[in-house]
Phi, psi and omega in degrees: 000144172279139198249168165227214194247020147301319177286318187291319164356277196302313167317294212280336164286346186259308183298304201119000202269143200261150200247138157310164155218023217002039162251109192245145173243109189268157167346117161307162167245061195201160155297136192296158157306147157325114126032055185313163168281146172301123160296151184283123104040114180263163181266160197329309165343302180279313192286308190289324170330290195257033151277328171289313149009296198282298176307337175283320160328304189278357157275331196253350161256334176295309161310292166327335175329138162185004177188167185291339152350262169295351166264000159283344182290323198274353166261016145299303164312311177289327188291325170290325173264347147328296212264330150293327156319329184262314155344293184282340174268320159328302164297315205284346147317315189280328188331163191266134172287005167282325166296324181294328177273352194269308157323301220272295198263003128293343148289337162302318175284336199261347185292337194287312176301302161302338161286333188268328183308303180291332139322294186282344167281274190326312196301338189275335173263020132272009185274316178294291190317285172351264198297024181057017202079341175075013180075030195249106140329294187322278216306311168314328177288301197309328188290301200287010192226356192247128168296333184281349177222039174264353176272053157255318186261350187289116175328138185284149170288342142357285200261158189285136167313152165309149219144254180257166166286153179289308187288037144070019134304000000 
């Protein structure tokens, strides 16, 4: 079975594995803006929480979809769990390594619950591949162009592109 990113999310926070995100921003060359104060570190909890969070987002804008409309809205939003997605691996950096074995055997417990979730994320976005997308260019790039949602529209090698028929007619 294909995972998407709550697991790959919850994985890649526990491993340390840095997610693409196909935004590279170089170095201003002008002097950096002031400082923001540093966010606090959230605990493995709070971190495995709001990766669920995030995936939950990313089911309930994918699941809005329903015209083109609302699939051009909805690709502001994935560009926004994007930029949490980077968030949260930005923390799981800082974590401890007592946070870190702390992470791992609360995803282990969260997996059945990250698997059916990661169900309902593909389904919606193959309902999207299905319906072409509703015609939102937009929506078509970030799912099919994006490491965090393009194994969301990928076709089972199975099943016939939308279309088409199984003997490929």
């Amino acid at each position: 079975m294909k995972t998407f990113l709550l697991p790959v999310l919850a994985s890649a926070l526990m491993a340390g594995v840095p997610l693409a995100f196909g935004e590279t921003a170089a170095a201003p060359a002008a002097s950096p803006a002031p400082a923001a104060p540093a966010e606090k570190t959230p605990s493995a909890d709070s971190l495995l929480n709001q990766a669920f969070s995030v995936a939950i987002d990313v089911q309930q804008t994918l699941a809005a979809v329903q015209d083109k409309e609302s699939g051009d809205k909805a690709v502001k939003k994935l560009q926004g769990i994007q930029k949490d997605i980077q968030r949260l691996m930005d923390f799981r950096e800082k974590l401890s390594e007592a946070e870190k074995e702390k992470m791992d055997a609360l995803s282990e417990k969260m997996e059945e619950r990250m698997d059916r979730l990661s169900e309902r994320c593909e389904k919606e976005g193959k309902r999207l591949l299905e319906a072409r997308y509703y015609g939102s260019a937009a929506l078509k790039d970030i799912l099919e162009n994006s490491d965090e949602f393009s194994e969301l529209v990928e076709p089972d090698e199975d099943a016939p592109a939308p279309g088409e028929t199984r003997d490929g007619e």
